[in-house]
C-alpha positions in Angstrom: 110.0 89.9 101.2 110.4 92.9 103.1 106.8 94.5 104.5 107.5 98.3 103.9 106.4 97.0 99.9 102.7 96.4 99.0 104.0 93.1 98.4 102.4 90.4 100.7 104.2 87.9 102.5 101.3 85.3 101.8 101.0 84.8 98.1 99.2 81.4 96.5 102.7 80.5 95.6 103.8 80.6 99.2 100.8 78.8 100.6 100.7 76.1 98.6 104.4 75.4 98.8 103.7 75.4 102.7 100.3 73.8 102.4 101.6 70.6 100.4 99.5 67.6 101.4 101.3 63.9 100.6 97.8 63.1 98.9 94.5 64.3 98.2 93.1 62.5 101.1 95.3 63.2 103.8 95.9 65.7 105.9 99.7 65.5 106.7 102.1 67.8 105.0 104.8 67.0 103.0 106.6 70.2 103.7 109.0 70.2 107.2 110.3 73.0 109.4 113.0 74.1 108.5 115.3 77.7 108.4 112.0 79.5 107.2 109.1 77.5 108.7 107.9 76.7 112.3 104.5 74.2 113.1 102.9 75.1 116.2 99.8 73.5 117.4 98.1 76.3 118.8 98.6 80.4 119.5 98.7 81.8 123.0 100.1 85.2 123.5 100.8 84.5 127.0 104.2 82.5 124.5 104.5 86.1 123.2 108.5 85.4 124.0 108.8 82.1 122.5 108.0 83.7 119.6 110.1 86.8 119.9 112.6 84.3 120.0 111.6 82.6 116.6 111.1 86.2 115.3 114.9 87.4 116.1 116.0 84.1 114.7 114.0 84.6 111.3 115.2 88.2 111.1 118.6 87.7 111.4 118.1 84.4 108.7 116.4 84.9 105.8 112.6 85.9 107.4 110.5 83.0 107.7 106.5 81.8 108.6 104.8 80.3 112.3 102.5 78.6 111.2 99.1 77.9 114.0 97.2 74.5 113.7 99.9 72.0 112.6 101.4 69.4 114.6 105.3 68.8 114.2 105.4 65.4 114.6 103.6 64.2 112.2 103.1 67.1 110.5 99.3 66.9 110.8 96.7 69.1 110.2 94.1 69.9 113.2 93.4 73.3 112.7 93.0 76.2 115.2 90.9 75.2 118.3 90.1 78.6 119.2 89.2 82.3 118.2 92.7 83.3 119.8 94.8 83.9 116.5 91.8 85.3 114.9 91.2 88.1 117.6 94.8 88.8 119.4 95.7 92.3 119.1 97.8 93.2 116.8 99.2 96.6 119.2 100.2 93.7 122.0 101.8 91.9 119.5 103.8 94.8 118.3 104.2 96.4 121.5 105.7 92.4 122.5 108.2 92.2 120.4 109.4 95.9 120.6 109.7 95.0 124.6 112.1 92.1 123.4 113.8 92.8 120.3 115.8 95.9 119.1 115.5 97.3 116.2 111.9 96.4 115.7 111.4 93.9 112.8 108.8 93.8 110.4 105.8 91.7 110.4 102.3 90.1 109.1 100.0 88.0 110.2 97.1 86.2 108.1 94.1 84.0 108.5 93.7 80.8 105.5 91.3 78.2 105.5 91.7 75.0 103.6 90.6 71.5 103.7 87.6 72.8 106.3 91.0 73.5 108.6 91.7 77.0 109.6 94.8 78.6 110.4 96.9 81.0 111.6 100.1 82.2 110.2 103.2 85.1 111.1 105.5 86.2 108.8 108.3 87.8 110.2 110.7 90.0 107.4 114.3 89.0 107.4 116.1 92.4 109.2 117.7 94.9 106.9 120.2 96.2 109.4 121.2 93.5 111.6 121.6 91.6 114.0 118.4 91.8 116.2 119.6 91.8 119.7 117.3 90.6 122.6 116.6 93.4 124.9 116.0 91.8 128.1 115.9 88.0 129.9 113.6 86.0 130.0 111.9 82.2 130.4 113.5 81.6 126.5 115.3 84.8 125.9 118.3 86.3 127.4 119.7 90.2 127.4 122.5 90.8 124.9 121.6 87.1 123.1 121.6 87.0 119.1 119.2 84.2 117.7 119.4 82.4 114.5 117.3 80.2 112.5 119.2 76.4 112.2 117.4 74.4 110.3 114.2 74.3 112.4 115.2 75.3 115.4 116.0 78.9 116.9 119.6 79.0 119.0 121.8 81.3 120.1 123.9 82.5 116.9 127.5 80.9 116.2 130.7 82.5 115.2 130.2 81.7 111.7 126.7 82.8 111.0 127.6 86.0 113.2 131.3 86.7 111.3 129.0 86.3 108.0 126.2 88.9 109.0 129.2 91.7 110.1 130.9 90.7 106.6 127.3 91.1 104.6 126.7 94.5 106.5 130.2 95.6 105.1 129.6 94.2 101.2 126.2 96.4 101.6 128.2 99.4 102.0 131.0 98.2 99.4 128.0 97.7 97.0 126.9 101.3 97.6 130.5 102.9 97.3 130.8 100.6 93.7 127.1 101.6 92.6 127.9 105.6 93.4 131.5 105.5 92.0 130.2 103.5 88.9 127.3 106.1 88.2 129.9 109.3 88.4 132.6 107.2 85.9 129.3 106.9 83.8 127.9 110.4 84.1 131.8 112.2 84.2 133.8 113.7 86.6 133.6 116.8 85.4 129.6 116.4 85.6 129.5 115.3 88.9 129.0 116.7 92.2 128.7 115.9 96.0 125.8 116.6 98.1 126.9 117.2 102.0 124.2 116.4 103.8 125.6 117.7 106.8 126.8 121.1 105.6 124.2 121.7 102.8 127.4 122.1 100.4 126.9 120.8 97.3 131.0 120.3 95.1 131.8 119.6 91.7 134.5 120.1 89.4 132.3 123.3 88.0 131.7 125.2 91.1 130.0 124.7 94.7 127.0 126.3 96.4 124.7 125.5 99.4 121.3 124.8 99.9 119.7 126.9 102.8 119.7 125.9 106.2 116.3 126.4 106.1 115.4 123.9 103.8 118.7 121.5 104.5 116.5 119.3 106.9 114.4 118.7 104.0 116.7 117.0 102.5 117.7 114.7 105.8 115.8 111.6 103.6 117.8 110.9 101.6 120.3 109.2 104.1 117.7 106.7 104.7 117.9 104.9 101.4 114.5 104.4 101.0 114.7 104.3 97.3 112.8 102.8 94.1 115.3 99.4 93.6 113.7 99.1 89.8 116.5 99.6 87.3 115.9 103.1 85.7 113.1 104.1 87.4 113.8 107.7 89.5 113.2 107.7 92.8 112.8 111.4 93.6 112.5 114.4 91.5 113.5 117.8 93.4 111.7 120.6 91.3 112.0 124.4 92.5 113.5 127.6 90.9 117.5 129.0 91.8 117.2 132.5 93.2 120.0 134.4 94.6 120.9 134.7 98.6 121.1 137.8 100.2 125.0 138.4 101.8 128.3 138.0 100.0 129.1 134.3 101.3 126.6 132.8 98.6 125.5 132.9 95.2 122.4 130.9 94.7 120.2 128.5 96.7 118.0 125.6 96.0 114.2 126.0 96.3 112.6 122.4 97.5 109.2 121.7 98.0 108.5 120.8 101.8 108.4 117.3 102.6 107.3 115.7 105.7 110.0 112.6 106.8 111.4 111.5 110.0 113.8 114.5 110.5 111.0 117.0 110.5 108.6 115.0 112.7 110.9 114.1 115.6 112.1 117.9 114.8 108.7 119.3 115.3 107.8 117.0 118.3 111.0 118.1 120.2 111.1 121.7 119.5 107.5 121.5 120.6 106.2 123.4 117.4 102.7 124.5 116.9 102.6 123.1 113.4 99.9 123.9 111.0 98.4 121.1 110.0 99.3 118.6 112.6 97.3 115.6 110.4 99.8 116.1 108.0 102.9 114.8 110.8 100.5 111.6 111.4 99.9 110.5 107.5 103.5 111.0 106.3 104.6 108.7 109.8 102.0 106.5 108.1 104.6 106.2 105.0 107.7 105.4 107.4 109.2 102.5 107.9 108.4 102.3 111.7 105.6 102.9 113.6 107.2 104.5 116.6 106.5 108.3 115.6 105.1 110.8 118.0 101.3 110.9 117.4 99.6 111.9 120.5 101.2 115.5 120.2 100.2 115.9 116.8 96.7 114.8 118.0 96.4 116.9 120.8 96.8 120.2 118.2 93.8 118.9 115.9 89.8 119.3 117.1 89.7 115.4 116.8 89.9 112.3 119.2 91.9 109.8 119.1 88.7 107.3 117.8 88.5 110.2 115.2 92.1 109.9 114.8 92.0 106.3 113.8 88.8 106.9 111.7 91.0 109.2 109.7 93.8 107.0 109.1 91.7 104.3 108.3 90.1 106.9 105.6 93.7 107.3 104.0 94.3 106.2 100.5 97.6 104.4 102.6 98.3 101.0 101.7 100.8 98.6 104.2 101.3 97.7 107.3 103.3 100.3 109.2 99.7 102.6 108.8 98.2 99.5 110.4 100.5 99.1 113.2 100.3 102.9 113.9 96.5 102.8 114.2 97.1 99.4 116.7 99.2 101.9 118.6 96.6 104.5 118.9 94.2 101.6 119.8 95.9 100.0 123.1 94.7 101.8 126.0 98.4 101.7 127.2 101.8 101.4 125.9 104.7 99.9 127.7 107.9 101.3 125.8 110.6 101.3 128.8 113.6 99.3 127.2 115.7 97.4 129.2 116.2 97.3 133.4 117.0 100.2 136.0 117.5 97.3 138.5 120.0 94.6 138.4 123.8 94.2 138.4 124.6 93.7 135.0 126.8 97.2 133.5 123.8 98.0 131.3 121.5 98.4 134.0 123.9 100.0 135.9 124.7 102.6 133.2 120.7 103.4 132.6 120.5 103.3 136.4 123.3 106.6 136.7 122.0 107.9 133.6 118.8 108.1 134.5 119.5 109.8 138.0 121.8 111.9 135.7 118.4 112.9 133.9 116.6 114.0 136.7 119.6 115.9 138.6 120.4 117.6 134.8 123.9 116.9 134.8 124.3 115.2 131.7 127.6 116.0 130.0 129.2 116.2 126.1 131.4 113.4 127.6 128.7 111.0 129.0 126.8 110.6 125.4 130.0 110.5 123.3 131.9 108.5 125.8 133.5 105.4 123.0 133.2 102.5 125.4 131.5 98.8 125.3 128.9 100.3 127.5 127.1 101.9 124.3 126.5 104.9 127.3 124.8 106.8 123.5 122.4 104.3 123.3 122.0 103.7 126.9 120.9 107.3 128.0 117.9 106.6 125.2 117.0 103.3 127.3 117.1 105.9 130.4 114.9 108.1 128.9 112.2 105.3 128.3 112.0 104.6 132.3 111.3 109.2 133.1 108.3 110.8 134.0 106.0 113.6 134.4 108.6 114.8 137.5 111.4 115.2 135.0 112.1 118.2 133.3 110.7 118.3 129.9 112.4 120.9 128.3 115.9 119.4 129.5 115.1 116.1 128.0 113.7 117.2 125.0 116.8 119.5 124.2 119.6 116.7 125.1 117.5 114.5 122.3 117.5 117.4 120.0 120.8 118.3 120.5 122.8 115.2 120.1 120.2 112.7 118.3 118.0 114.6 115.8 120.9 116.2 113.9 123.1 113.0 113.4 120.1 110.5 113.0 120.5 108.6 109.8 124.4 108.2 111.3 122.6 106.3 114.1 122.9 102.6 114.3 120.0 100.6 114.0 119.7 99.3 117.7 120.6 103.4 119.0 118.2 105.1 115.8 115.4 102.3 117.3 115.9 102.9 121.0 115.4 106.9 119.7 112.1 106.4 118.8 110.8 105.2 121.4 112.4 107.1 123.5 110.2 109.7 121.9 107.8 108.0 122.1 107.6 107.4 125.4 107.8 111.2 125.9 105.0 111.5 123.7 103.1 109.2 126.0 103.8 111.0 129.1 103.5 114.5 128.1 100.6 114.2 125.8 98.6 111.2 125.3 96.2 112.6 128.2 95.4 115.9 126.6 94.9 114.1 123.0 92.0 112.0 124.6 
């Protein structure tokens, strides 16, 4: 039941399957935890990790529900005992599990009363690209560990659930090959052609041509996948007019209405463009998939405040909850995005430890991001990022994330295309979340 839909996690169906009483008078449940479904007695978010760990463990599953105001054993109802669940902040919460997990996992939360008992309940989305790594140790958690949901209880994964995500990630893209090469057998060969979204070439059995580089990054969505699953129904219509190029290389181009997607917002942010009409960047990160866009820049180029910001967002025709987690964002009065250790012994905080003095002394090279070594030194230099300051230099920075990130994103893996985001964001938060206020 994944949360990017209008879809809510917390249909009647799904209550009352969880909510099944073993009589009209009592108050115990017939319904036990199991892979999808925790009981905790009460909510604290001081246990923010405990149920990071429960998160990872859903996400990697199938998703599942914590549910606030049941015992375990038996599994009694007594209701929440406080206004904690009700008023937590859903920014903490967010910014929580961002701090443990990698790639950030969807999520919902929702308030039910019945039987005069109220409770408390968080849905966590089962992870499209998996598996959800833990990011750093802790009390319950450990760095580098891969939870699973047994039954009812959260544990570090085994080889065979482990060996079955890799082999599911890899039927995904089989499926994909089979759906694309299915559709050109159906259409013709002779009808079909390939759009490069790298070189803007598009090649058929007719001909070739190439959209402009000018509008190319445009077309950067459609690697995300992001699509309309209903059978038949189109999921983008490109309309425009072919007019021919000036030189002798080409013949024609493709006129595209602009769009506003990921590509073009990192782009704008690290190119430091004077857009013009910077509310624009922050409603189309409101129809992303994550909330970790760069908002305070955007801000900072309107006449409005950040209170005025969220007043505008809230005044968007925007349904779902990546448009609420944004305006959480905007709401916490500060943001701890730094990912991972500089301190410590282990190899990964000793590569974001040289990386990071590699930041400020400049002296990155070609061969330290594309080094091909268990270190992940890619995704690692991103972690490094998170931990810079005002004191670093920001057009350096911003260029070595333009340079080797932006162009290849959608190539990115989940855990290095998450750690990118916040890296920006980060940046975003150093450089201009004082002049937006």
């Amino acid at each position: 039941m994944p949360l990017h839909t209008t879809e809510s996690a917390f249909t009647g169906e799904v209550l009352r399957k969880i909510f099944s009483f073993e009589s009209d008078l009592s108050d115990r449940l017939t319904s036990r935890e199991n892979g999808k479904l925790e009981f905790k007695e009460t909510f604290d978010m001081g246990s923010a990790d405990k149920y990071a760990k429960t998160a990872a463990a859903f996400a990697n599953a199938q998703g599942g529900y914590i549910v606030f105001g049941v015992k375990d054993s038996p599994r009694q109802m007594i209701g929440l005992k406080s206004q904690n669940f009700e008023n937590f902040d859903v920014g903490k919460m967010t910014a929580a599990l961002n701090e443990w997990l990698s790639p950030e996992i969807e999520w919902e939360s929702y308030v039910w009363e019945i039987r005069g008992y109220k409770v408390g309940l968080l849905f966590f989305s089962e992870a499209l690209h998996k598996p959800v790594v833990c990011m750093k140790n802790g009390k319950v958690m450990q760095e580098g560990a891969i939870y699973y949901r047994y039954r009812g209880r959260s544990e570090t994964i085994k080889y065979a659930e482990l060996r079955r995500i890799l082999e599911e990630q890899k039927e995904r893209e089989r499926n994909l090959w089979f759906k694309q090469l299915k559709k050109m057998a159906d259409v013709g060969v002779e009808q079909v052609a390939v759009l490069d979204l790298q070189s803007g070439e598009v090649t058929g059995a007719k001909g070739n041509f190439f959209i402009s580089e000018e509008l190319l990054p445009r077309l950067q969505f459609l690697r995300e996948g992001h699509f309309v699953e209903t059978e038949g129904s189109p999921s983008l219509k490109l309309i425009g007019d072919l007019h021919a190029a000036e030189g002798p290389m080409f013949h024609s181009t493709i006129k595209v209405p602009t769009t506003l997607r990921e590509p073009e917002i990192f782009g704008a942010f690290l190119r430091r463009e004077a857009v013009i009409n910077p509310t624009d960047y922050i409603a189309s990160a409101c129809y992303e998939q994550s909330p970790f866009f760069p908002l305070y820049y955007f801000i900072q180029q309107t006449t409005e405040s950040v209170p005025d910001t969220i007043e505008l967002i809230k005044g968007m025709n925007i349904r779902g909850v990546v448009r609420n987690k944004i305006i959480a964002r905007l709401q916490l009065a500060s943001e701890e995005l730094a990912i991972g250790k500089l301190n410590g012994a282990g190899a990964a905080a000793v590569s974001r430890r040289l990386l990071h003095d590699k930041l400020r002394s400049k002296s990155i090279e070609t061969a330290d991001i594309q080094a091909d070594n268990k270190l992940n030194v890619q995704q690692r230099l991103l972690e490094a990022v998170t931990h810079t300051d005002s004191t670093f230099d920001q057009e350096y920075i911003f260029g070595l994330l333009e340079e080797y990130y932006l162009h290849p994103l959608a190539q990115l893996g989940g855990n290095t295309r998450s750690a990118f985001r916040k890296a920006v964001c980060h940046l975003d938060i150093v450089w201009y979340k004082a002049l937006a206020n």
